[in-house]
Structures are given as C-alpha cells and as structure tokens.
MIZABA-124974 format. One record per residue: residue number from 1; residue in three letters; x, y, z of N, C-alpha, C in turn. Coordinates in nm, 4 decimals, padded with zeros to 6 digits. Example, Ala and Ser with C-alpha at 12.3 -4.5 7.8 and 13.67 -1.06 7.14 Angstrom:
2
  num  residuo      n_c1      n_c2      n_c3     ca_c1     ca_c2     ca_c3      c_c1      c_c2      c_c3
    1      ALA   01.3190  -00.5690   00.7800   01.2300  -00.4500   00.7800   01.3200  -00.3300   00.7800
    2      SER   01.2850  -00.2250   00.7080   01.3670  -00.1060   00.7140   01.2900   00.0030   00.7870
***
This chain:
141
  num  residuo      n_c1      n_c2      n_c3     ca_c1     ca_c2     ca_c3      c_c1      c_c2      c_c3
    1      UNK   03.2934  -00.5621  -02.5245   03.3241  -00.4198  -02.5200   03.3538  -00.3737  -02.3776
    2      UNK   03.2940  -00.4141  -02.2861   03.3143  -00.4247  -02.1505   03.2189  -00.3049  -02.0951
    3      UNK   03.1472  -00.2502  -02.1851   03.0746  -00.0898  -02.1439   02.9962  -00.1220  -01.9768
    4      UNK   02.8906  -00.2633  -02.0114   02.8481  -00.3304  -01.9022   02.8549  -00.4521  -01.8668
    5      UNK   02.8196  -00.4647  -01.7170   02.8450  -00.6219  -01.6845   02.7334  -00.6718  -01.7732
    6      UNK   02.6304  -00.6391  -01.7890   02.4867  -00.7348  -01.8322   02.5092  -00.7771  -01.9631
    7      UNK   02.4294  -00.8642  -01.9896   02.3770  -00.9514  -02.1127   02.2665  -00.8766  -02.1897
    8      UNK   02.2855  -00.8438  -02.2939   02.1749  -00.7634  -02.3078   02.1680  -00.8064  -02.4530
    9      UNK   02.0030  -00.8471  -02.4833   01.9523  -00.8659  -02.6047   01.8689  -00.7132  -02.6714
   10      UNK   01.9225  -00.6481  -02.7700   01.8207  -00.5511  -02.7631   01.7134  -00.5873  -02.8994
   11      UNK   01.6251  -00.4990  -02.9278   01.4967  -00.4874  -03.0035   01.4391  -00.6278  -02.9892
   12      UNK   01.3723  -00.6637  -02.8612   01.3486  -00.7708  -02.8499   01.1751  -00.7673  -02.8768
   13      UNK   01.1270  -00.5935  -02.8767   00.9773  -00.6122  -02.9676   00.9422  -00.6625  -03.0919
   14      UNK   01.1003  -00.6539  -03.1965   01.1248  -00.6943  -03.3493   01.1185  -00.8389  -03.3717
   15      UNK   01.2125  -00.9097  -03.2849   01.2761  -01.0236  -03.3120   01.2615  -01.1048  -03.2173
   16      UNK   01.1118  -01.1161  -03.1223   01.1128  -01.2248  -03.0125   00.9902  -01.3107  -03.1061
   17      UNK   00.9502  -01.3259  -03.2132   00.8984  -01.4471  -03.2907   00.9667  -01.4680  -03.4035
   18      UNK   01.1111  -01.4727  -03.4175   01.2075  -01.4577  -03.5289   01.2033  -01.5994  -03.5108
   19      UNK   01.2974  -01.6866  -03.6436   01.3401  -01.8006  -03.6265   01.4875  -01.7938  -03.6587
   20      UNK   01.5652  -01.8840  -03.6362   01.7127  -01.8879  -03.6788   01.7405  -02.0274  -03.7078
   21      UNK   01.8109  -02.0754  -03.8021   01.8064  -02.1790  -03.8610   01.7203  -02.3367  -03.8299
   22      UNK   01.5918  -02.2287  -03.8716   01.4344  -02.3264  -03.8104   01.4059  -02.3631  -03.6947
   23      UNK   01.5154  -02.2499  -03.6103   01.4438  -02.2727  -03.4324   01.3888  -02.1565  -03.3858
   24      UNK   01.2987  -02.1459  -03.3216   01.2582  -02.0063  -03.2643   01.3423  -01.9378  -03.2114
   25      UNK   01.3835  -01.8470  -03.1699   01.4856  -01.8014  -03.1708   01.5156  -01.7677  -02.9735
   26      UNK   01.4265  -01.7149  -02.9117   01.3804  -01.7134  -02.8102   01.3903  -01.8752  -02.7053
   27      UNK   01.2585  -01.9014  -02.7710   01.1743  -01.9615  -02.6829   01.2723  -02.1284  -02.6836
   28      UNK   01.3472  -02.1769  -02.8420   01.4295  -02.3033  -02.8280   01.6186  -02.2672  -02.8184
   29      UNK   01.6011  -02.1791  -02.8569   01.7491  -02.1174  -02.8102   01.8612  -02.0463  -02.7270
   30      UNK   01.7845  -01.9090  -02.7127   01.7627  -01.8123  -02.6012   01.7789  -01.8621  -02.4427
   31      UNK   01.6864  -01.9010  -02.4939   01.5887  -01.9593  -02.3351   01.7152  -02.0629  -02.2976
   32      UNK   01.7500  -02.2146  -02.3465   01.8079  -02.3068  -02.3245   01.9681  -02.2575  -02.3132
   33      UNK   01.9850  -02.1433  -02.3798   02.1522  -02.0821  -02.3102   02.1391  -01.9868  -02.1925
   34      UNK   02.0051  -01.9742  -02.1482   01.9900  -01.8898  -02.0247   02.0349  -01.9766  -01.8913
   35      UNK   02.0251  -02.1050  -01.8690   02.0942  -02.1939  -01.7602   02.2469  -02.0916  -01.6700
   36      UNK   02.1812  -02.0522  -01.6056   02.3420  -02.0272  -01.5129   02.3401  -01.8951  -01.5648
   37      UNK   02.2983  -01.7956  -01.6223   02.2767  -01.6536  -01.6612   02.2132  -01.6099  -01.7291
   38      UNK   02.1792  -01.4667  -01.7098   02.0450  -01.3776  -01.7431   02.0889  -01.3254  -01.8261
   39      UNK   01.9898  -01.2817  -01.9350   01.9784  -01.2142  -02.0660   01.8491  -01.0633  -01.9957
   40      UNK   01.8866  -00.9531  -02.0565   01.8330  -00.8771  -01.9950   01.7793  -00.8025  -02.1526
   41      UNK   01.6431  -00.8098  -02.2219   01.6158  -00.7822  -02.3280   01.5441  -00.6702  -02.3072
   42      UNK   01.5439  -00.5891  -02.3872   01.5366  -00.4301  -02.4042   01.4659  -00.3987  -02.5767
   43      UNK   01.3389  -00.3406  -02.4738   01.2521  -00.3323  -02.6024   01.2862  -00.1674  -02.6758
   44      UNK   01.2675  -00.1204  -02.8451   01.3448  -00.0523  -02.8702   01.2906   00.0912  -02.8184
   45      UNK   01.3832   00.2271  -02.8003   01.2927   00.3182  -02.6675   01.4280   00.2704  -02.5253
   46      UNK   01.4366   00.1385  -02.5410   01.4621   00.1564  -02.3463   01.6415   00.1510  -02.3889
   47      UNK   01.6585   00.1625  -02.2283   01.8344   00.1964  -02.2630   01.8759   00.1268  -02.1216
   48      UNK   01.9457   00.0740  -02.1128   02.0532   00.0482  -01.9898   02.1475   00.1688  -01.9436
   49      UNK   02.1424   00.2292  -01.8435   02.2285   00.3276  -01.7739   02.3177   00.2735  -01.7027
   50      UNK   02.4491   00.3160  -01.6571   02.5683   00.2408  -01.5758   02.6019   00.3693  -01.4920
   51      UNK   02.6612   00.3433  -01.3970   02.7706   00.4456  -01.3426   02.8917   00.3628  -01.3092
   52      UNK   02.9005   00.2677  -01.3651   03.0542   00.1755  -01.3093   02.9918   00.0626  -01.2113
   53      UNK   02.8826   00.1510  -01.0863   02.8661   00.0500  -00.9837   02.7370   00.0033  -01.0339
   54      UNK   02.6633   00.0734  -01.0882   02.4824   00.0407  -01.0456   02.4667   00.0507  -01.2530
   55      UNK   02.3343  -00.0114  -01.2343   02.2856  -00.0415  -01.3842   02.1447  -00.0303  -01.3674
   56      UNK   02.0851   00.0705  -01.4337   01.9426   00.0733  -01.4554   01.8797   00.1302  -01.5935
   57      UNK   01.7505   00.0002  -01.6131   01.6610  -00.0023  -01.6960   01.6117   00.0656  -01.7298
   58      UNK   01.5848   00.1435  -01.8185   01.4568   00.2821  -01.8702   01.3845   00.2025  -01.9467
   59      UNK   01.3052   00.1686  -01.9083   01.1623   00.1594  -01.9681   01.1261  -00.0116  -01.9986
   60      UNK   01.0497  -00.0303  -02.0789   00.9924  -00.2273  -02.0789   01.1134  -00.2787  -02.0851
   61      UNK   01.1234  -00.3943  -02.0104   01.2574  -00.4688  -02.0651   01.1878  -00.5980  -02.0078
   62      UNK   01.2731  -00.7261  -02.0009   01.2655  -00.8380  -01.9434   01.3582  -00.9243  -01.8742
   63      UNK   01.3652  -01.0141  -01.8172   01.5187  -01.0767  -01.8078   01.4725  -01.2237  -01.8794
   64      UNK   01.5541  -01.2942  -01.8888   01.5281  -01.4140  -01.9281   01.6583  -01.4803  -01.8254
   65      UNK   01.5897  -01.5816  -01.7725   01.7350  -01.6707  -01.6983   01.6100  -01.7864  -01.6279
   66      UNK   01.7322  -01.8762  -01.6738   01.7195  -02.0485  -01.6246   01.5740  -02.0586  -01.6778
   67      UNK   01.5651  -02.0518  -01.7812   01.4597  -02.1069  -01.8777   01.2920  -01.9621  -01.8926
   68      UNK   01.3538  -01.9530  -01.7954   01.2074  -01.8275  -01.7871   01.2055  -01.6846  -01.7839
   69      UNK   01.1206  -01.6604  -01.8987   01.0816  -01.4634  -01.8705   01.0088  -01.4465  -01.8113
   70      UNK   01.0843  -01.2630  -01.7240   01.0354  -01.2675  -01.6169   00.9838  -01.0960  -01.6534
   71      UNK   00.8745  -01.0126  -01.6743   00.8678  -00.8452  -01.6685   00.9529  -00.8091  -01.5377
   72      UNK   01.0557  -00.6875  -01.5782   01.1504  -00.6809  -01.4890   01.0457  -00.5683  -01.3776
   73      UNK   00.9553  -00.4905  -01.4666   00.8901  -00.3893  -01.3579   00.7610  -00.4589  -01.2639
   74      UNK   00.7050  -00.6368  -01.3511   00.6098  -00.6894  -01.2201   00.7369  -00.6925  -01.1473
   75      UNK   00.8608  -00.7581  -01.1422   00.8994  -00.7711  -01.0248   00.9407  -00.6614  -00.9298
   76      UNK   00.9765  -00.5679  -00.9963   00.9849  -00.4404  -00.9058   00.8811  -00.3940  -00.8857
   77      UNK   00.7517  -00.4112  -00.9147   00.6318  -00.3679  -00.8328   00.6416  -00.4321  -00.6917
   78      UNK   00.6156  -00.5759  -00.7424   00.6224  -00.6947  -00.6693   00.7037  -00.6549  -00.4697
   79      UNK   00.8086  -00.6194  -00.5151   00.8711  -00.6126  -00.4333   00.8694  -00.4900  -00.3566
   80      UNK   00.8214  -00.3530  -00.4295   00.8236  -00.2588  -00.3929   00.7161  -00.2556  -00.2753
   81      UNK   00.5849  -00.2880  -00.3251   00.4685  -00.3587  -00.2661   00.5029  -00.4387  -00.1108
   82      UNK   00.5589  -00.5310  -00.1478   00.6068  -00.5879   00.0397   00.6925  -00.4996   00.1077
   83      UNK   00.7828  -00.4072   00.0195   00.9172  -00.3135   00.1355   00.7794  -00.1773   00.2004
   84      UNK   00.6862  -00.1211   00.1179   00.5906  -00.0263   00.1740   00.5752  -00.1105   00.2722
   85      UNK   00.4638  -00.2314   00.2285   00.3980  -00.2871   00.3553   00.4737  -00.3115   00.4957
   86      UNK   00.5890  -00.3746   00.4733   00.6541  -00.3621   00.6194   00.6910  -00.2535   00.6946
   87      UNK   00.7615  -00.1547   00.5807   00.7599   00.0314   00.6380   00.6175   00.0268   00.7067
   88      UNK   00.5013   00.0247   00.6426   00.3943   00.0305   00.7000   00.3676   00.0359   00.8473
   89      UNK   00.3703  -00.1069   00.8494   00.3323  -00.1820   01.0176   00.4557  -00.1442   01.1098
   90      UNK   00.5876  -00.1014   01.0413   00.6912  -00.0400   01.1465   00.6634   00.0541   01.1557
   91      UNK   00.6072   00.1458   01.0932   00.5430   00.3068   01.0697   00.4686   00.3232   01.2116
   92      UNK   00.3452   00.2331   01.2447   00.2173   00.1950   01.3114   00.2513   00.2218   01.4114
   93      UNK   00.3585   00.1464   01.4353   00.3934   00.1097   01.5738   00.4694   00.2886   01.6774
   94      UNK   00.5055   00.3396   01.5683   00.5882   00.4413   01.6287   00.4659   00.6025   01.6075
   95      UNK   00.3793   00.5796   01.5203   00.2568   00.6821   01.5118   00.2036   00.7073   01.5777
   96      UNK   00.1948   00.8403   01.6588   00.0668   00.8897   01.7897  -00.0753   00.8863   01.7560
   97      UNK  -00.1559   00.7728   01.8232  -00.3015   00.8058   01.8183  -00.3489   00.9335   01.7440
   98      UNK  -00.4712   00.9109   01.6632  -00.5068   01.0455   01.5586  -00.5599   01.1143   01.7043
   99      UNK  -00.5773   01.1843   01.7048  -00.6821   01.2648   01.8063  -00.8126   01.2608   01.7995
  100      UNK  -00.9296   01.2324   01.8481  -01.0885   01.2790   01.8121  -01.1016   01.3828   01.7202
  101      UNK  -01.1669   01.4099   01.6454  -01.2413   01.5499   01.6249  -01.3262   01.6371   01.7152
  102      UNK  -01.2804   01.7209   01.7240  -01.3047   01.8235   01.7987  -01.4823   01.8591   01.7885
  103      UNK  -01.5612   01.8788   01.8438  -01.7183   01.8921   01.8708  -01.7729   02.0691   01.8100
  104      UNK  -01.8235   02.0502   01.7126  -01.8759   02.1770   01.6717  -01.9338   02.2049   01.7680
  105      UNK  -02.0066   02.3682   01.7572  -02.0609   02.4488   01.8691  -02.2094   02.4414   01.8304
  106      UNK  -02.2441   02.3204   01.7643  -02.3714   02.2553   01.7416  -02.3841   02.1214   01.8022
  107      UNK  -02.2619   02.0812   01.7639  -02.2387   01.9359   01.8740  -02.2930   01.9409   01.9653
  108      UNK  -02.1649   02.0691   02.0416  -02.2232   02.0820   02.2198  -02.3108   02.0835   02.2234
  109      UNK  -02.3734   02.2256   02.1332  -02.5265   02.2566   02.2234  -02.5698   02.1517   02.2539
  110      UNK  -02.5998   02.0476   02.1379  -02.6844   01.9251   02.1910  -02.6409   01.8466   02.2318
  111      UNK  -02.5440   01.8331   02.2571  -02.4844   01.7402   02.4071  -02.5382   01.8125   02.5101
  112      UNK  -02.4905   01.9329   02.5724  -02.6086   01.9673   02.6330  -02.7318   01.9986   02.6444
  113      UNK  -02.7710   01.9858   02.5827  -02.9192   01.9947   02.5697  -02.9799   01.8411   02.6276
  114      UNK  -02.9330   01.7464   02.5515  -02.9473   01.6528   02.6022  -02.9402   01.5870   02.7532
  115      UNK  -02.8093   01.6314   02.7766  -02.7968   01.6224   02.9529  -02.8790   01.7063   03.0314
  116      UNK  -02.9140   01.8256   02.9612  -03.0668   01.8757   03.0415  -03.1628   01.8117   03.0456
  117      UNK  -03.2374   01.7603   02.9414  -03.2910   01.6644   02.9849  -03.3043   01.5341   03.0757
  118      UNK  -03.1889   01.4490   03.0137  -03.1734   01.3614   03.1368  -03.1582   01.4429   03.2681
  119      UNK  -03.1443   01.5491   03.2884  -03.1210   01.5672   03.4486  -03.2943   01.6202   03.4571
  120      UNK  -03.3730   01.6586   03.3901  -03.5150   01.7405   03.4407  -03.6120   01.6320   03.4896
  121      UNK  -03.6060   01.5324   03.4364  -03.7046   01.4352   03.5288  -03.6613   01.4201   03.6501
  122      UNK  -03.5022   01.3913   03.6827  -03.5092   01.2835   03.7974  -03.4745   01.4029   03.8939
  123      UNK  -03.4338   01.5690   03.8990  -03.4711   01.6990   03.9470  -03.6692   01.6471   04.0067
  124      UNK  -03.7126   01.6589   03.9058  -03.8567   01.6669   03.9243  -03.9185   01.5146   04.0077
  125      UNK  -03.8573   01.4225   03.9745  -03.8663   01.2931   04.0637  -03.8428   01.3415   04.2337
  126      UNK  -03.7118   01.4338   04.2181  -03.6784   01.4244   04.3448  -03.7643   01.5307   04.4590
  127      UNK  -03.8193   01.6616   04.3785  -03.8649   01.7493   04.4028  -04.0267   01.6963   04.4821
  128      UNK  -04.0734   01.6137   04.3660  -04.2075   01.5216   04.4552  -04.1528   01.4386   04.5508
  129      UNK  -04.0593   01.4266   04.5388  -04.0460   01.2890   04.6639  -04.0448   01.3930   04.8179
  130      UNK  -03.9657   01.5450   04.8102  -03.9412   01.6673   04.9155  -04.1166   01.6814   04.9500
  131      UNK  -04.1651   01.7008   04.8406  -04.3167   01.7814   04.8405  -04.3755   01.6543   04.9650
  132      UNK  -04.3797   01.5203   04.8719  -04.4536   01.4142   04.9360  -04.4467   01.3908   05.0983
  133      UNK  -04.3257   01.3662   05.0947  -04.2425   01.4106   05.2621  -04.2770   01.4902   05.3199
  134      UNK  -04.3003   01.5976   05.3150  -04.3596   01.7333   05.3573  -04.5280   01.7266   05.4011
  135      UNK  -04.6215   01.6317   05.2928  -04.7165   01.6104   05.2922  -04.7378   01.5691   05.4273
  136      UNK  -04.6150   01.4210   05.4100  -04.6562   01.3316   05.5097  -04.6458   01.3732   05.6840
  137      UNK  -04.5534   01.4816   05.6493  -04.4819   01.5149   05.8024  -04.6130   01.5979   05.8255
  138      UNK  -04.6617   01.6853   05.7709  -04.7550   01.7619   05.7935  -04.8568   01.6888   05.8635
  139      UNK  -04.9277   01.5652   05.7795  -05.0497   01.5198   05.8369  -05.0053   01.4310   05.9214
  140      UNK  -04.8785   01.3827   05.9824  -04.8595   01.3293   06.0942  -04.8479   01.4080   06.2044
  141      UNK  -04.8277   01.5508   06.2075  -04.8608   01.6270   06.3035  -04.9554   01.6792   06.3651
***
C-alpha cells in the first residue's frame, strides 16, 4: 500500500500463540523470516503514526528482527536513561555551587554566644596574669 515504510504485524495480543500449518506461528516462522528485517507488532489499542519522514508507536508494541523480540518502550527507556545521565554530568560541570544556607537569628545568637565564651576564660586568664604582675612588681619594691 505504501502508507508506511515499516513491517507491521498487527493484533499481535490475539495471535502470538496461534499455529499455522502446525508451526507456531511467531516463534518457528515469524521469527526465522525476521533475518535482515524487522517486524514491528502492534498490540490491538496501538497505532503507527507517519508524517512522510518520522513514524511513531502509540502504545505496547514490539519489534521482532534477526531472530529476537525486543519491548520497543524497555528500549526507549533504556536509552532515554543513558541520554539524561550524560545531560547530567554535562549539566554538573556548567552549574554554580548551591550556596550555604543562610544562619537563622537563632543560629547566630549561638554562634555568638558561643564565641563569648571561648573568649571569657582566656580574657580572665589574661586579667590574672596583669593582677599577678602587679603583685609581683609591688612586692619587689
């Protein structure tokens, strides 16, 4: 008919355990004329779309070629899956550092609070060491 380039088996939910003159129909027939081209089977529900250039699947289908079925959407997971991941790590590379989060006004306090502390002993360390000095100058006079 020429509507599309593809091979297309349809109601292949009906008739993929059929037999045809006592061969399975699929799995000893099908399959063994798939050598050198794909059969693209279409369960009933799905449709092949064309625009002249491009051809796409609506819904379960399969391919069959050079002896093996293949789910046409694992492989477009499949693949979709590695094109993210590399977007990914090229993504990475060109992304500005997140920024910190910014310190609630509970944070601070106790950030400072804390650095008050660390500073009140060694204030008070230093304050005896003035006093002590003082002591000493005194009773050496």
């Amino acid at each position: 008919m020429g509507i599309t380039k593809s091979q297309i088996l349809p109601h292949y939910n009906l008739i993929k355990n059929e037999y045809l003159d006592g061969k399975r129909l699929f799995e000893e027939i099908t399959y063994t004329d798939s050598f050198g081209r794909a059969f693209i089977t279409l369960n009933d529900g799905c449709y092949l779309y064309g625009d002249g250039q491009y051809e796409i699947v609506y819904g379960e289908s399969f391919i069959i070629s050079d002896e093996q079925l293949e789910n046409v959407m694992k492989n477009v997971q499949e693949t979709a899956k590695e094109l993210i991941e590399k977007i990914d790590i090229e993504l990475e590379k060109y992304v500005a550092p997140v920024p910190k989060k910014s310190m609630t006004m509970k944070e601070r306090i106790d950030k400072a609070k804390t650095k008050c502390s660390e500073k009140k002993p060694q204030e008070t360390e230093l304050k005896n060491d003035k006093l002590s000095n003082n002591k000493i100058k005194g009773e050496n006079e």
